[in-house]
VEXPANU-798342 format. One record per residue (C-alpha): residue in three letters; x, z, y negated. Coordinates in Angstrom, 1 decimal. Example, Ala and Ser with C-alpha at 12.3 -4.5 7.8 and 13.67 -1.06 7.14 Angstrom:
residues 2
("ALA",(12.3,7.8,4.5))
("SER",(13.7,7.1,1.1))
//
This chain:
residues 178
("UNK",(50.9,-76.5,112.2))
("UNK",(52.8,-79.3,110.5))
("UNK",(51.4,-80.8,106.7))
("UNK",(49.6,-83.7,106.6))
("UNK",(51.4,-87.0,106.3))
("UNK",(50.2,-90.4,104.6))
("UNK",(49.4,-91.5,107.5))
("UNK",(47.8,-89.0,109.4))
("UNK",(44.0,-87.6,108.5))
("UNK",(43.0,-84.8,106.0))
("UNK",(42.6,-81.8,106.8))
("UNK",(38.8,-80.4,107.0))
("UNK",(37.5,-80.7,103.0))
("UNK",(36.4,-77.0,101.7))
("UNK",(33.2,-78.1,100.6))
("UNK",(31.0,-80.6,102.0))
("UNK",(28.3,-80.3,99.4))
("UNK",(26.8,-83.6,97.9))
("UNK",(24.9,-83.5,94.4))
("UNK",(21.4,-85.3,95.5))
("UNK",(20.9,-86.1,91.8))
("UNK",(22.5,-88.7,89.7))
("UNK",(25.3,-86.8,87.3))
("UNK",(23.4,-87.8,83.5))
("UNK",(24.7,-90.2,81.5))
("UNK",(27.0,-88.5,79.0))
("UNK",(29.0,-87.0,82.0))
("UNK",(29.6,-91.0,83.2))
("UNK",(30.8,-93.8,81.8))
("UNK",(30.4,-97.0,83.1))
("UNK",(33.3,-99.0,83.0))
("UNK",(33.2,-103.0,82.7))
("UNK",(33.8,-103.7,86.2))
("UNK",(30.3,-101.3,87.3))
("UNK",(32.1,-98.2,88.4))
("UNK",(31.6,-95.0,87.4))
("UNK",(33.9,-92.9,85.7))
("UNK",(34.2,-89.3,84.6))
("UNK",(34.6,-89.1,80.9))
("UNK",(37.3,-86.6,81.3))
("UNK",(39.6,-89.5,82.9))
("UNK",(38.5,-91.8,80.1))
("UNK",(41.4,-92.1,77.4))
("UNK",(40.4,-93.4,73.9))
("UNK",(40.5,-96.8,72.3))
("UNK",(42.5,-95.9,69.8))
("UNK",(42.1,-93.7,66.5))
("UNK",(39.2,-93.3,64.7))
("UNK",(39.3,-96.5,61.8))
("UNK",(39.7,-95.7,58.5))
("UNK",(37.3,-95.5,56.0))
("UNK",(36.6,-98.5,54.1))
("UNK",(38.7,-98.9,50.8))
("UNK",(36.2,-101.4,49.2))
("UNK",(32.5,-102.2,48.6))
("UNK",(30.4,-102.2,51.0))
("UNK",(28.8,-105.2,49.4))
("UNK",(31.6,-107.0,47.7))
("UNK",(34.5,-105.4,48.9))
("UNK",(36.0,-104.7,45.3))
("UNK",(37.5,-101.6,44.1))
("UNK",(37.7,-98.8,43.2))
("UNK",(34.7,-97.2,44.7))
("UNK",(32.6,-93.9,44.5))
("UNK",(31.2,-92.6,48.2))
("UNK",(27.7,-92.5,46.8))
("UNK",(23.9,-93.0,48.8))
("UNK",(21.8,-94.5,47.5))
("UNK",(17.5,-93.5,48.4))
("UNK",(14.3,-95.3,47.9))
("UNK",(10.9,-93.6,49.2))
("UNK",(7.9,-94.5,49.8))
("UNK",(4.6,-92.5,49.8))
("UNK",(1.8,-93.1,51.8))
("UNK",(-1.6,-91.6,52.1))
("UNK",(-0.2,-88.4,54.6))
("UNK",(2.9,-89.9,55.9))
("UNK",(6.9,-90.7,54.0))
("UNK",(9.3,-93.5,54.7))
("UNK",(12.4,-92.7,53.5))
("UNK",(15.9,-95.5,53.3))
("UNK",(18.9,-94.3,52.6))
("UNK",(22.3,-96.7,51.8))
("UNK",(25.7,-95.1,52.4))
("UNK",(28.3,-96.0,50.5))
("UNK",(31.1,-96.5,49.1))
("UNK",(30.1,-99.3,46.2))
("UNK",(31.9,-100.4,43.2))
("UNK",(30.1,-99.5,40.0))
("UNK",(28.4,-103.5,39.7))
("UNK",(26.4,-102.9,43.0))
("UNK",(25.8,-99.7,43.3))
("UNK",(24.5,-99.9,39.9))
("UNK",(22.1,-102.9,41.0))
("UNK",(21.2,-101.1,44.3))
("UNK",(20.4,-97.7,42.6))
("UNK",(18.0,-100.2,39.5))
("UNK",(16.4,-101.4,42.7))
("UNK",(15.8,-98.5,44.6))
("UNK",(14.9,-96.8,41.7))
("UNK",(12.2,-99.3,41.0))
("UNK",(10.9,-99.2,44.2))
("UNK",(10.2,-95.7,44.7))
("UNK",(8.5,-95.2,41.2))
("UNK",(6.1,-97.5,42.2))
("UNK",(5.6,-97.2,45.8))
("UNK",(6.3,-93.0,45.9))
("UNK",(3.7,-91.5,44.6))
("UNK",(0.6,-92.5,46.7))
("UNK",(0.7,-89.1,49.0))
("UNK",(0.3,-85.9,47.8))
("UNK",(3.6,-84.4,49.8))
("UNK",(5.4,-87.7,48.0))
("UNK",(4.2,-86.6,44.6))
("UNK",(5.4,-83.3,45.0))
("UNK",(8.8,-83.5,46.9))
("UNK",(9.9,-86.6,48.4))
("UNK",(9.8,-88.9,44.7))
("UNK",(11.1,-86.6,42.5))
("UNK",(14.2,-85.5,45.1))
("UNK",(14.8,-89.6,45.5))
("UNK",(14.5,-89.7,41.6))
("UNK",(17.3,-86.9,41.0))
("UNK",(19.6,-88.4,43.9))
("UNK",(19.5,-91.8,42.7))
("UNK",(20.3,-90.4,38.9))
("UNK",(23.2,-88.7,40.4))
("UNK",(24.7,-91.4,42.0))
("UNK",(24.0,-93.7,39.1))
("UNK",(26.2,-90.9,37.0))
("UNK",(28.6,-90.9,39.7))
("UNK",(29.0,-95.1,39.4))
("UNK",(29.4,-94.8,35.7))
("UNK",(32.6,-93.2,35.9))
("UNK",(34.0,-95.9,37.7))
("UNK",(36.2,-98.4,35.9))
("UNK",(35.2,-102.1,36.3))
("UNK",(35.9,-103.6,39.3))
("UNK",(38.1,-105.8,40.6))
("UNK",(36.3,-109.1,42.0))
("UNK",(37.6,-110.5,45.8))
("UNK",(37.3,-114.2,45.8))
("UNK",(34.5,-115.3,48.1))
("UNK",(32.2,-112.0,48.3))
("UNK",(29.9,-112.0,45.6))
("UNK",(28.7,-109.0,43.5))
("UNK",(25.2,-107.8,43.5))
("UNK",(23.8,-108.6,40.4))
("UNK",(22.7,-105.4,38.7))
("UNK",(19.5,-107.1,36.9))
("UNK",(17.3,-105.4,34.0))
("UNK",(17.2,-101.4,33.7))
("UNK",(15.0,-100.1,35.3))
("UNK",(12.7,-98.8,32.5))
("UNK",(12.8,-102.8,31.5))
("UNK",(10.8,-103.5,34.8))
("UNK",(7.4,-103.9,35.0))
("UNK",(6.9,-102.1,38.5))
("UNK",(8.5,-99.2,37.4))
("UNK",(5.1,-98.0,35.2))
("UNK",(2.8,-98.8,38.3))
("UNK",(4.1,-94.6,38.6))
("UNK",(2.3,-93.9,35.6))
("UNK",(-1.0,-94.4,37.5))
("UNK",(-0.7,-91.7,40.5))
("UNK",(1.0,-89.7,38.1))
("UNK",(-1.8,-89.4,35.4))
("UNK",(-4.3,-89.0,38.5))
("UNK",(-2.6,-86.2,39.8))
("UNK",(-2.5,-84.4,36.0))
("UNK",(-6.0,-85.4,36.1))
("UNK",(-6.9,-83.7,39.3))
("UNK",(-4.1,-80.3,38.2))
("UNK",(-6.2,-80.4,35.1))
("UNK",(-9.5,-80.4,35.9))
("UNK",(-8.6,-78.1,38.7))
("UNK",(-7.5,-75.2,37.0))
("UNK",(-9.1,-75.7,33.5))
//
């Protein structure tokens, strides 16, 4: 028997089996042109980009990878938001004042809130602000604006709205158990 050559057929295939499903999605990728291809045969874009040197607001420098939380309590469910940094110590300080200021007055109004979710967003946030501190003063970039970090937060009206749920739930604790 001679080897095949270009021009003549194949020989018989081993297997003539033929998948009736469609292969899922993570095992395809679907070029621009429409076709399928295996993602074994895809090569990569390029390397993975570098993390960012400056703000994530202003772009100024240097900067502390820090996140930044706000929660919010309602009656039985959370919402949670969380910012990634990195910031330079101007706006992380101003988002961490307004995050801050957020959750005491809008964390507190569920009772798995009260007990978990606003005092862990109170303790992250506090760390992070520590962690902004020790940054020296940035270095503007012309053309991107720094937050403005506003009044502190205990200088903010909404930030005693907390005081509220929080005398409520010593209230109930109270009258509970005494």
């Amino acid at each position: 028997m001679t080897p095949p050559t270009p021009s003549s057929p194949d020989p018989e295939p081993a297997s003539t089996f033929v998948p009736e499903y469609e292969p899922p999605a993570w095992y395809l990728n679907e070029g621009r042109t429409g076709d399928h291809v295996p993602w074994h045969s895809v090569t990569p874009a390029g390397p993975p980009e570098a993390p960012p040197v400056g703000c994530r607001i202003c772009g100024a420098g240097p900067v502390a990878p820090v996140q930044v939380r706000s929660h919010q309590g309602l009656i039985l469910l959370m919402r949670w938001q969380t910012l990634d940094g990195p910031f330079c110590a101007i706006c992380g300080t101003a988002l961490v004042r307004e995050m801050t200021t957020r959750t005491l007055w809008q964390g507190w109004w569920g009772p798995l809130s009260l007990l978990f979710g606003t005092p862990f967003t109170l303790l992250s946030n506090l760390d992070a602000y520590r962690q902004l501190k020790q940054l020296p003063p940035p270095t503007p970039i012309p053309d991107r604006p720094q937050a403005v970090p506003g009044k502190p937060v205990l200088e903010r009206p909404l930030a005693y709205v907390a005081l509220a749920p929080l005398l409520w739930a010593v209230w109930l604790l109270s009258s509970l158990f005494l």
